[in-house]
C-alpha positions as CSV (number, residue, x, y, z in Angstrom):
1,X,157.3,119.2,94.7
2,X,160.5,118.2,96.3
3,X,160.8,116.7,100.1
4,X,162.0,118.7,102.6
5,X,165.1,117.8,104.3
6,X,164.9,115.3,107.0
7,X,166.3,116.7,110.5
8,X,166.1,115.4,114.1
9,X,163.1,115.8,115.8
10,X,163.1,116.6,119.2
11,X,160.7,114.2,120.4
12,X,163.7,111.9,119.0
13,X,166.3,113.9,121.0
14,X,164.8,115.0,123.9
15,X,166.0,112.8,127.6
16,X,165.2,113.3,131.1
17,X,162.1,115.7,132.0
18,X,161.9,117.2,128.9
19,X,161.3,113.9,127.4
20,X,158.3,113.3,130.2
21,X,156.7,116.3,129.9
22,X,156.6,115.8,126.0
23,X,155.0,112.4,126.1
24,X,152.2,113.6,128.9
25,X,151.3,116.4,126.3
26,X,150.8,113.8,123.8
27,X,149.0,111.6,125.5
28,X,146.6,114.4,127.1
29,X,146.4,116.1,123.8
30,X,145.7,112.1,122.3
31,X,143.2,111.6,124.9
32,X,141.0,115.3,124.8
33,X,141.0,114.3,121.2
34,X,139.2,111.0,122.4
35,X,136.9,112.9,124.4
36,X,135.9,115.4,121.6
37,X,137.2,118.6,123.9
38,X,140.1,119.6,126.2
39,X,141.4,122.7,127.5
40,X,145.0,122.7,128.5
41,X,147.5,125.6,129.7
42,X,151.3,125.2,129.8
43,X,153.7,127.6,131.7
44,X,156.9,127.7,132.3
45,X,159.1,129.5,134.3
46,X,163.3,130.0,134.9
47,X,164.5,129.2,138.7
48,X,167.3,128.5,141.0
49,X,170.4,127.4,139.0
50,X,168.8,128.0,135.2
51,X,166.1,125.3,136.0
52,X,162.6,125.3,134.0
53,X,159.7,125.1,136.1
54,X,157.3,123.4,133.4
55,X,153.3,123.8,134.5
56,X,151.2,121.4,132.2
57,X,147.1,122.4,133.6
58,X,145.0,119.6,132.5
59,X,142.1,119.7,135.2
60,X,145.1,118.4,137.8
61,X,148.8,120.3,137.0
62,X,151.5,117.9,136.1
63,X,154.9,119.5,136.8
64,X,158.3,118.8,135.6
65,X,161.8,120.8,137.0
66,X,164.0,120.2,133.7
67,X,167.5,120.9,134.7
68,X,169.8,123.4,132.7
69,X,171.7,121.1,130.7
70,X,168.4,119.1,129.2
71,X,167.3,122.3,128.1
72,X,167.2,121.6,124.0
73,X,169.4,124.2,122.2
């Protein structure tokens, strides 16, 4: 079976809030997996000026405003 093609992630690519909010998923997904259970919601939302309004819900909410031009394409 051949290899598939190697391409950029985007938890290699990713800056600024988008890069934050990645790494608290992974470590809240990292630690539920710890603890044997989790239950997490993520929302996310368009604002003022293109913004994304990113909700992580992780019994507290962590919130992150990622600003239009960190927006992966």
């Amino acid at each position: 079976m051949a290899d598939a093609p190697i391409t950029p992630s985007l938890h290699r690519v990713a800056r600024g809030q988008v890069r934050d909010a990645l790494d608290r998923l992974e470590s809240l997904v990292l630690d539920g997996l710890k603890h044997g259970f989790f239950d997490y919601s993520i929302a996310c939302e368009i604002g003022t000026g293109g913004k994304r309004h990113l909700v992580i819900r992780a019994g507290k909410s962590h919130k992150f405003t990622i600003p239009p031009d960190q927006v992966p394409r």
